[in-house]
Short mmCIF file of the C-alpha atoms (twelve columns), coordinates in Angstrom:
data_MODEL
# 
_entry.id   MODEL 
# 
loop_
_atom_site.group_PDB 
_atom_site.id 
_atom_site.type_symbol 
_atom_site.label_atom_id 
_atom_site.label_alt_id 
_atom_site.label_comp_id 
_atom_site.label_asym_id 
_atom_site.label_seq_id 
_atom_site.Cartn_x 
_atom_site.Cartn_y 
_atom_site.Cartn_z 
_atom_site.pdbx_PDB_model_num 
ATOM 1   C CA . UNK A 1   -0.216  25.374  -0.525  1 
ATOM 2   C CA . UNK A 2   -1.667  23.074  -2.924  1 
ATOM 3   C CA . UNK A 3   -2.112  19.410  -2.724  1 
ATOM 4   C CA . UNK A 4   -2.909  16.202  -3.706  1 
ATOM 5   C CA . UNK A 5   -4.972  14.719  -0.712  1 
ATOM 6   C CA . UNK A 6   -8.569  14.866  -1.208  1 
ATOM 7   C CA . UNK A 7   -9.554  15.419  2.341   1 
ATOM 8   C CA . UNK A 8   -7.987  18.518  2.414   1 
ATOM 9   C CA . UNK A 9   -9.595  20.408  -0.795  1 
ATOM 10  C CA . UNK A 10  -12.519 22.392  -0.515  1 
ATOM 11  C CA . UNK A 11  -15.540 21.350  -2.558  1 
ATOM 12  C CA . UNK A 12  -15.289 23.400  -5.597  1 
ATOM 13  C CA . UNK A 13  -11.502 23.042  -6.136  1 
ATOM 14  C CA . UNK A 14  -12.423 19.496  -5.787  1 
ATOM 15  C CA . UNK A 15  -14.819 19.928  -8.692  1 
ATOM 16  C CA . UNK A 16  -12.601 21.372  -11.015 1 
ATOM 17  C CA . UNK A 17  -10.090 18.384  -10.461 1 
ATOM 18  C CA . UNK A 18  -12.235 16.029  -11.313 1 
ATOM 19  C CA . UNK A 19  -13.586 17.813  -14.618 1 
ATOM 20  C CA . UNK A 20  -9.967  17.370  -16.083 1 
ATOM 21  C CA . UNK A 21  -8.951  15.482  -18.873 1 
ATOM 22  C CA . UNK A 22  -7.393  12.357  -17.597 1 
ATOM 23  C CA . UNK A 23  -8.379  13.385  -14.147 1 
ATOM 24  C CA . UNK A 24  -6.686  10.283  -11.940 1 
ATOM 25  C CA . UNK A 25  -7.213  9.322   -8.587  1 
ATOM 26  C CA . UNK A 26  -5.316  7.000   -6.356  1 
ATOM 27  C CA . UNK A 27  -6.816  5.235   -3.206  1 
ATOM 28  C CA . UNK A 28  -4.163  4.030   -0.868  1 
ATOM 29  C CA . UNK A 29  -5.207  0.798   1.261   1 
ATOM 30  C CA . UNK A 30  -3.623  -0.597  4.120   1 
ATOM 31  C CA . UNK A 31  -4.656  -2.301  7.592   1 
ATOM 32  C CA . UNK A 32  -4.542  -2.157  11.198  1 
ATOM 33  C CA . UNK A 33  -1.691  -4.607  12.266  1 
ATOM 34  C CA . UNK A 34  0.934   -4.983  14.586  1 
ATOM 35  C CA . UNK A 35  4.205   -4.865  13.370  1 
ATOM 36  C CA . UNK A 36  6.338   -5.894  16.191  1 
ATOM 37  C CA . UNK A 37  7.339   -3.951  19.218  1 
ATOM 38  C CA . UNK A 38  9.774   -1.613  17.211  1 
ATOM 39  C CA . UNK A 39  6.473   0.027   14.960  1 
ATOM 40  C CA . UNK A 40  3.148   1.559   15.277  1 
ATOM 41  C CA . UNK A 41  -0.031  -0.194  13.980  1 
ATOM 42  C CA . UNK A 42  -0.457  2.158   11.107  1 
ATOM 43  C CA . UNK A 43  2.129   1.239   9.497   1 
ATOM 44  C CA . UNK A 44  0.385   -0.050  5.814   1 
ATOM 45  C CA . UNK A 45  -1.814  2.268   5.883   1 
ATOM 46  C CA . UNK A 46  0.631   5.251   6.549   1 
ATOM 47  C CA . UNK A 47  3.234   3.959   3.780   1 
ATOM 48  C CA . UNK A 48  0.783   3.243   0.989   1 
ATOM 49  C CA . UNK A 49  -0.817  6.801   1.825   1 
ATOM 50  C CA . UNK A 50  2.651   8.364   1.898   1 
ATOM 51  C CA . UNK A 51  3.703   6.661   -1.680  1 
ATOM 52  C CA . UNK A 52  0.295   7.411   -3.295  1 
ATOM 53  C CA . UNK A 53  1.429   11.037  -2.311  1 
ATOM 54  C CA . UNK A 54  4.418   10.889  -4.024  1 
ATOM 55  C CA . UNK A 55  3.288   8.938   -7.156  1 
ATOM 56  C CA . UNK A 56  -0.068  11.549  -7.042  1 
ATOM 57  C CA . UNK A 57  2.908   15.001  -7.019  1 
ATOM 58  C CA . UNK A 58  4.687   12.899  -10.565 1 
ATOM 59  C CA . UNK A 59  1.582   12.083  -12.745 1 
ATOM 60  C CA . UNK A 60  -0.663  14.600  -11.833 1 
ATOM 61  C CA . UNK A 61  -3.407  12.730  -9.828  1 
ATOM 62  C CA . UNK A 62  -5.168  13.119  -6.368  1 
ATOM 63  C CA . UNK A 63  -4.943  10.864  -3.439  1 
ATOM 64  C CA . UNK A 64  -8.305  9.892   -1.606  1 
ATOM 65  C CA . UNK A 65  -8.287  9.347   2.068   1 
ATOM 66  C CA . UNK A 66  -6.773  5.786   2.902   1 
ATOM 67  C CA . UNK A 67  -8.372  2.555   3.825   1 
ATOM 68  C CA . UNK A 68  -7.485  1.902   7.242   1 
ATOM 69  C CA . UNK A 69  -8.620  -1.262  8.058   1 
ATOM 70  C CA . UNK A 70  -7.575  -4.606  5.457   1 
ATOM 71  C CA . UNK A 71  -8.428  -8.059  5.401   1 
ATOM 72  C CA . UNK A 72  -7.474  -10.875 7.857   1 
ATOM 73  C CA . UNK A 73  -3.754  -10.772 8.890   1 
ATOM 74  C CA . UNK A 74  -2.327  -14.255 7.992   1 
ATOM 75  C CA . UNK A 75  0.456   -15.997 9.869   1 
ATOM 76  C CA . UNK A 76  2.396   -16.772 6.471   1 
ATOM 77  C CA . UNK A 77  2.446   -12.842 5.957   1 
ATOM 78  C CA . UNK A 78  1.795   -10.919 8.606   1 
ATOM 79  C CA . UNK A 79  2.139   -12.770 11.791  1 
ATOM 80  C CA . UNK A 80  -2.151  -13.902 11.982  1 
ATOM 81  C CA . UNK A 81  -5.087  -12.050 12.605  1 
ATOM 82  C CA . UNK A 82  -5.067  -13.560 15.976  1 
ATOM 83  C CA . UNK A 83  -2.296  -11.041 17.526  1 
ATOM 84  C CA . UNK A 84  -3.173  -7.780  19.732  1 
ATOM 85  C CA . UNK A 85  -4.342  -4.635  17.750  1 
ATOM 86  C CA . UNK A 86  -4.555  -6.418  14.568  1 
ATOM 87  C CA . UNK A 87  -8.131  -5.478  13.667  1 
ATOM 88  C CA . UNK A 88  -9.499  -7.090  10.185  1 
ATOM 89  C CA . UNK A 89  -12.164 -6.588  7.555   1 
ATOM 90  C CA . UNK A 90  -13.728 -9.898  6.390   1 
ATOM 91  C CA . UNK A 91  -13.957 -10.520 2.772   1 
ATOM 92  C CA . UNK A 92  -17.056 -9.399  1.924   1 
ATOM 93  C CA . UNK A 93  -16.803 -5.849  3.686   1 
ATOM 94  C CA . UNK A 94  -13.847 -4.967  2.172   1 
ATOM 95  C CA . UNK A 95  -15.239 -6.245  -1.351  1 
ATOM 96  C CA . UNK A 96  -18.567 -4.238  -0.685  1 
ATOM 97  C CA . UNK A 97  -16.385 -1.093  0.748   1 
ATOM 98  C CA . UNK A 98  -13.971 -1.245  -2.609  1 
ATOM 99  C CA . UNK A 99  -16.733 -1.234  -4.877  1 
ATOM 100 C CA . UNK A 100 -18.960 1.112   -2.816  1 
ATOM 101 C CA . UNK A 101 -15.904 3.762   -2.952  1 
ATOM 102 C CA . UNK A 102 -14.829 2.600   -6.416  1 
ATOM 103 C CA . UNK A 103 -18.091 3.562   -8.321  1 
ATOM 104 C CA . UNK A 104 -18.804 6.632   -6.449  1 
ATOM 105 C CA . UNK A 105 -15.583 8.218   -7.149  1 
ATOM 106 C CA . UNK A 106 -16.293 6.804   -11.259 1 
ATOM 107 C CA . UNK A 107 -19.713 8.652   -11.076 1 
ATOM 108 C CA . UNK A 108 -18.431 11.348  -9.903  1 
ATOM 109 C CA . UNK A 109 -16.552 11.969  -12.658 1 
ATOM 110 C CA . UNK A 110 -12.701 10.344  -12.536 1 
ATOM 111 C CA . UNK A 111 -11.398 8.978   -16.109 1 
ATOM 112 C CA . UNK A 112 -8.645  6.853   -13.888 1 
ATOM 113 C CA . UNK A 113 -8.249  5.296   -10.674 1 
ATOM 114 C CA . UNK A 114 -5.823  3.274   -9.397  1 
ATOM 115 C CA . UNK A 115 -5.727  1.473   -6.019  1 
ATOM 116 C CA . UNK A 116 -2.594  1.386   -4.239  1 
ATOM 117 C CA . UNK A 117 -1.979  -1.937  -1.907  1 
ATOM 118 C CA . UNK A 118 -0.209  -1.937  1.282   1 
ATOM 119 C CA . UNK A 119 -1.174  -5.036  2.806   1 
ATOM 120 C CA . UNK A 120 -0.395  -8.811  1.356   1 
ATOM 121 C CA . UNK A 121 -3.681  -10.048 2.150   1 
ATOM 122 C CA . UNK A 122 -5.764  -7.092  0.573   1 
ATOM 123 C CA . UNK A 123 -5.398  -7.847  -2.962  1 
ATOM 124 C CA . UNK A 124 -7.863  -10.358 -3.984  1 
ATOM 125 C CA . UNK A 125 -10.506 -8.745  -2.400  1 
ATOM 126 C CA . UNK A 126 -9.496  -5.286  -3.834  1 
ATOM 127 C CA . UNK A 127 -9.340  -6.770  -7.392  1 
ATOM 128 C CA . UNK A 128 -13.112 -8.135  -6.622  1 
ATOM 129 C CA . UNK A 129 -14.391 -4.933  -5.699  1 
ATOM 130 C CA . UNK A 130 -12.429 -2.883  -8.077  1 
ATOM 131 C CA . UNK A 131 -13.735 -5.495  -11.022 1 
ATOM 132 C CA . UNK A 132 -17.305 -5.162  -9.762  1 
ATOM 133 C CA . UNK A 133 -17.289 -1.440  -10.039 1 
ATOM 134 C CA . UNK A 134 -16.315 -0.960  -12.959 1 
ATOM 135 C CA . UNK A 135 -17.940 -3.463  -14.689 1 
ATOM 136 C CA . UNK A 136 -21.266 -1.637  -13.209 1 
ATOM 137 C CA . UNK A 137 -20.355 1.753   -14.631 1 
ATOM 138 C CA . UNK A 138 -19.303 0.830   -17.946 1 
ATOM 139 C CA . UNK A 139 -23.214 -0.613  -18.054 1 
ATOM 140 C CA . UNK A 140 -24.050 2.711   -17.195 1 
ATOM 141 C CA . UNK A 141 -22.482 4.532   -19.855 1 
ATOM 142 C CA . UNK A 142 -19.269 5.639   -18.068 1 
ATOM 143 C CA . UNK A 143 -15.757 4.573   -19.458 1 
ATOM 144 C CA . UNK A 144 -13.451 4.819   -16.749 1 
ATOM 145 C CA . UNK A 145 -10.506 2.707   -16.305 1 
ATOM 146 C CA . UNK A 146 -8.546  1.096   -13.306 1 
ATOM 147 C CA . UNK A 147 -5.778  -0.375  -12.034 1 
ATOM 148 C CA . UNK A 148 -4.540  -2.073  -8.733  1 
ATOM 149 C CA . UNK A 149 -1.086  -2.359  -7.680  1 
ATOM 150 C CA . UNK A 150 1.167   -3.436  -4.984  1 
ATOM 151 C CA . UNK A 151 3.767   -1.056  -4.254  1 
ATOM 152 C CA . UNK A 152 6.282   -3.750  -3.324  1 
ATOM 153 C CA . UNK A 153 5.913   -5.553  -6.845  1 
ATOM 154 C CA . UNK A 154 7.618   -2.386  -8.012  1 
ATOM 155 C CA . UNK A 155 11.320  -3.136  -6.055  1 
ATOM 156 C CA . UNK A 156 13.347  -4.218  -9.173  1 
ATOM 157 C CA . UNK A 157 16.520  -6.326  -8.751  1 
ATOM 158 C CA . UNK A 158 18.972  -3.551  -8.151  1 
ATOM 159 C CA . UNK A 159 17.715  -1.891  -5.268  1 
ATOM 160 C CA . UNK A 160 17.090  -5.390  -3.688  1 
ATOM 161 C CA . UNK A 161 20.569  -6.215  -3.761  1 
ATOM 162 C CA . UNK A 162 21.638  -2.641  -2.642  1 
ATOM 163 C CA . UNK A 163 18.889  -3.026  0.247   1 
ATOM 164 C CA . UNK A 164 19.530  -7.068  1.144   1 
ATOM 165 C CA . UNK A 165 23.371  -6.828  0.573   1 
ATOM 166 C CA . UNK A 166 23.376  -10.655 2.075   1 
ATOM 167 C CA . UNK A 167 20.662  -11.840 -0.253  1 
ATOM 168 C CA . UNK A 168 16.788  -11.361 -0.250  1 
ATOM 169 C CA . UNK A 169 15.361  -14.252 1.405   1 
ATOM 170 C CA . UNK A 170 11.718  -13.241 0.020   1 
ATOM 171 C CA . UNK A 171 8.507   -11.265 0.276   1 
ATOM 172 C CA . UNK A 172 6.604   -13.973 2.782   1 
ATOM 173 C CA . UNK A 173 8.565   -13.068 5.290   1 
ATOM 174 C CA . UNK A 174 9.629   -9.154  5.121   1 
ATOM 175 C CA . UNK A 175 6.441   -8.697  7.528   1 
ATOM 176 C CA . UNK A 176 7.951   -5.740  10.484  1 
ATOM 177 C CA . UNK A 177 11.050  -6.469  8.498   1 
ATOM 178 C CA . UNK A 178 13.958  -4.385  6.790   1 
ATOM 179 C CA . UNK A 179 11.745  -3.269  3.691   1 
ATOM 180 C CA . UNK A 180 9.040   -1.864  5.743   1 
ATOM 181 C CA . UNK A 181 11.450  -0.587  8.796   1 
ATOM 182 C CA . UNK A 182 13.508  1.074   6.176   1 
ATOM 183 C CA . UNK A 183 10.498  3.229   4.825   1 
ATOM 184 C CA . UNK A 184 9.227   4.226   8.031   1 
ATOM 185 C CA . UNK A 185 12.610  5.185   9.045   1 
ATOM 186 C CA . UNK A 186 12.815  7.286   6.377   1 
ATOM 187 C CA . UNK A 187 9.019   8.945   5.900   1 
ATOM 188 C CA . UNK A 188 8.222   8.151   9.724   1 
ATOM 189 C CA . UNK A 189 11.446  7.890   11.736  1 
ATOM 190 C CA . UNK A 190 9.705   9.564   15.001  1 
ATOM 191 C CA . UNK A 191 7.527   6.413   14.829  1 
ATOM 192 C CA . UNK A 192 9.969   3.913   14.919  1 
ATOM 193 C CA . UNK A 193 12.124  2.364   17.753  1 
ATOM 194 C CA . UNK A 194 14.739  0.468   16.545  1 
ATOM 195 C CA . UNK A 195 16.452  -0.162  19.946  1 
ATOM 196 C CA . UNK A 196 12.804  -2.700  20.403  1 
ATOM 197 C CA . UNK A 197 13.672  -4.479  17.387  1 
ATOM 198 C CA . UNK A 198 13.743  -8.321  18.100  1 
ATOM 199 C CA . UNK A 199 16.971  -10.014 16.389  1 
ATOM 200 C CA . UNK A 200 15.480  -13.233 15.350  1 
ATOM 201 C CA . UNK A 201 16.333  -15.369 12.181  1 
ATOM 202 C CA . UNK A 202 13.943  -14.951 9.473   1 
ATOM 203 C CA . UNK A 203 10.407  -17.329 10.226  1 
ATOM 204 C CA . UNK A 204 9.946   -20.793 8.921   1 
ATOM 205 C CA . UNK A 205 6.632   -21.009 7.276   1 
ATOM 206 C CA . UNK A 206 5.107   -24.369 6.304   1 
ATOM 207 C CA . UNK A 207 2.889   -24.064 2.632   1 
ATOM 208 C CA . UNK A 208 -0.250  -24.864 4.534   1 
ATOM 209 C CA . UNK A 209 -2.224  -23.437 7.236   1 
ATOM 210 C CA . UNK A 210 -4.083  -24.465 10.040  1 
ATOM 211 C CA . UNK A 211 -7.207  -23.495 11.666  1 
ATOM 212 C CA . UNK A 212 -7.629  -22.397 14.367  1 
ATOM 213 C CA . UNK A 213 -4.307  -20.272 14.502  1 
ATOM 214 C CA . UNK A 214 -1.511  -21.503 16.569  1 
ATOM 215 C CA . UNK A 215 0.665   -18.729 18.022  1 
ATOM 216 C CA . UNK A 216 3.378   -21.128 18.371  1 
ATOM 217 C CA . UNK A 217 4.249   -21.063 14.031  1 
ATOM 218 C CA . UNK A 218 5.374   -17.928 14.140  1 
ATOM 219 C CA . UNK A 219 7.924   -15.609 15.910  1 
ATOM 220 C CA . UNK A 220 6.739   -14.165 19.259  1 
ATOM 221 C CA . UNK A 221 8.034   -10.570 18.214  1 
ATOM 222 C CA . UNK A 222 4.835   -10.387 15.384  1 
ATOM 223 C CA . UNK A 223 7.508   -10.142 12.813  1 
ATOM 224 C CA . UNK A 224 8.472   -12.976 9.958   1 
ATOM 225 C CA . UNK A 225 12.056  -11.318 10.095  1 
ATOM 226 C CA . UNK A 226 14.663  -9.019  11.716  1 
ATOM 227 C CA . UNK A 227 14.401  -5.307  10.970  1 
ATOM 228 C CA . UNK A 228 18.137  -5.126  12.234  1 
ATOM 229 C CA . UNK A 229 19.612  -4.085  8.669   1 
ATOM 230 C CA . UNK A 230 16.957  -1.437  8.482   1 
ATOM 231 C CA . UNK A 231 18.116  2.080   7.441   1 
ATOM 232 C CA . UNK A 232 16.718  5.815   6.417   1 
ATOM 233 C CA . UNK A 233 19.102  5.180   3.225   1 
ATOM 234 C CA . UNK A 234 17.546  1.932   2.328   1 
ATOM 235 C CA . UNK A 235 13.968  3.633   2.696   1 
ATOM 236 C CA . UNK A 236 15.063  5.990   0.172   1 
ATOM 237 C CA . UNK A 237 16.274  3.466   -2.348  1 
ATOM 238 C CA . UNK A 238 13.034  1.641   -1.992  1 
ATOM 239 C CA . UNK A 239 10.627  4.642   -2.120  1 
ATOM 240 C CA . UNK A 240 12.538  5.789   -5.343  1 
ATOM 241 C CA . UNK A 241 12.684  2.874   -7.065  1 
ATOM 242 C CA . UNK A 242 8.584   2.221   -5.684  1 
ATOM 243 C CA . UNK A 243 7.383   5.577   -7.118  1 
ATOM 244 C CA . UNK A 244 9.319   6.214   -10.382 1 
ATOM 245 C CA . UNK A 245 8.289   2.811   -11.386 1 
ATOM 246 C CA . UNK A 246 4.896   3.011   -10.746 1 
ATOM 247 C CA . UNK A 247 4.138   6.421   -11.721 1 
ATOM 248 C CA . UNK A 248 6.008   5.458   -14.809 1 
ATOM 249 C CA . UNK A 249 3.474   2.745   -15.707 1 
ATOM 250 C CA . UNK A 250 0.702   4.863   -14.760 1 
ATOM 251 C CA . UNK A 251 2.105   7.270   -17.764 1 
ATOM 252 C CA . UNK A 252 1.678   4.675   -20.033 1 
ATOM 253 C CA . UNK A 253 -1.367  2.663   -19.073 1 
ATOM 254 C CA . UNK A 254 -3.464  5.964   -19.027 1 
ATOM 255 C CA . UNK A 255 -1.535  7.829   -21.273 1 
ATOM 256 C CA . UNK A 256 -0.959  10.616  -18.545 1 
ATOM 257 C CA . UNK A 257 1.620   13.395  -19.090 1 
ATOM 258 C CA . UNK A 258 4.544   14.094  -16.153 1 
ATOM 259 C CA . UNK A 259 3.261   16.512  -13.675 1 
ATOM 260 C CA . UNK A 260 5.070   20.181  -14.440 1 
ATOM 261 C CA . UNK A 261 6.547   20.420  -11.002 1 
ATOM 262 C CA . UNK A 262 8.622   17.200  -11.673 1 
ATOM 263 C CA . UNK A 263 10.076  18.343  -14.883 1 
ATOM 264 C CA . UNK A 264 14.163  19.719  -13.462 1 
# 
């Protein structure tokens, strides 16, 4: 069956890919982070590799393999670096790994690529990375573009008051919370435990923080909020509302056409 994962082409199919017009490729990134008792590590990584998927099947593109490891957990979004099995990237590795990936892929021949964020604390360093790259090919003669992305920056009003029927109380805290509990429930659900979900009001999180970490500033659980409203059905609302809107701006930034298969 075809697909749109890079790991599992063959070399020469591979090839031809790339040679395309517009040829696009999408590298998810994530981390290795708890998530409270209720959810594996994995879970960035296996959402933003599971959306690029998805976005990859609308526009077109491929998906490369996912980075697995992000920078330092925080305690004002994801619980601190400090907690069992999260295991971090410092700044300059994932910098250095970005661009290293980046400007190989650019050689070897992509007109597009776009990295796809699953974990808060990735993005500067991604956009670093990403920069650097491509500001080294284009003074080698290449002219391909890029673009990084968040997949959460793509939830638009509606489906946040169909999700958060009681009022969104704010991306800081949705860490092991009902956004990500709802998508692994629905992409994942053999993965998730929701009779281990702590019921715990939502975290309060000064605007400062303090070195070294103190345990005690966040919720014991490793999550900022409750995953209790969680649902499958609230996974879907996010993951369509994530994908259409991002593959939609994809269309336009690169000028891409809709994928055949997702014309009805």
């Amino acid at each position: 069956m075809p697909t749109v994962f890079l790991e599992e082409l063959d070399a020469e199919t591979y090839q031809q890919k790339v040679s395309q017009p517009g040829s696009t490729l999408i590298i998810p990134t994530g981390a290795t982070e708890q998530h409270g008792p209720h959810m594996p590590l994995g879970v960035d990584a296996m959402l933003s590799k599971a959306i690029s998927g998805m976005v990859a099947e609308k526009i077109g593109a491929l998906v490369a393999p996912v980075f697995s490891y992000g920078y330092k957990s925080q305690p004002r979004s994801g619980g601190g670096n400090h907690r069992v099995g999260t295991t971090s990237l410092g700044a300059t590795a994932l910098i250095s790994m970005t661009e290293d990936v980046v400007g190989s892929f650019i050689t070897q021949g992509f007109d597009n690529i776009v990295v796809l964020n699953g974990h808060f604390e990735n993005y500067q360093f991604l956009y670093e990375g990403l920069d650097n790259a491509v500001s080294h090919s284009r003074l080698a003669g290449l002219s391909a573009r890029a673009a990084l992305l968040s997949y959460w920056d793509f939830v638009d009003e509606t489906t946040l008051k169909k999700v958060f029927p009681d009022g969104f109380l704010g991306w800081d805290i949705e860490h092991g919370g009902v956004l990500e509990t709802s998508l692994m429930l629905l992409l994942h659900p053999e993965k998730v435990d929701m009779s281990r979900v702590i019921d715990h009001p939502p975290a309060t999180l000064t605007p400062y923080d303090i070195f070294p970490e103190d345990p005690a500033r966040t919720p014991s659980s490793g999550c900022l909020s409750s995953a209790k409203g969680a649902s499958a059905q609230s996974g879907q609302l996010l993951l369509d509302a994530v994908t259409d809107a991002v593959a939609d701006s994809l269309r336009s930034e690169f000028t891409l056409q809709t994928n055949p298969s997702e014309v009805n």
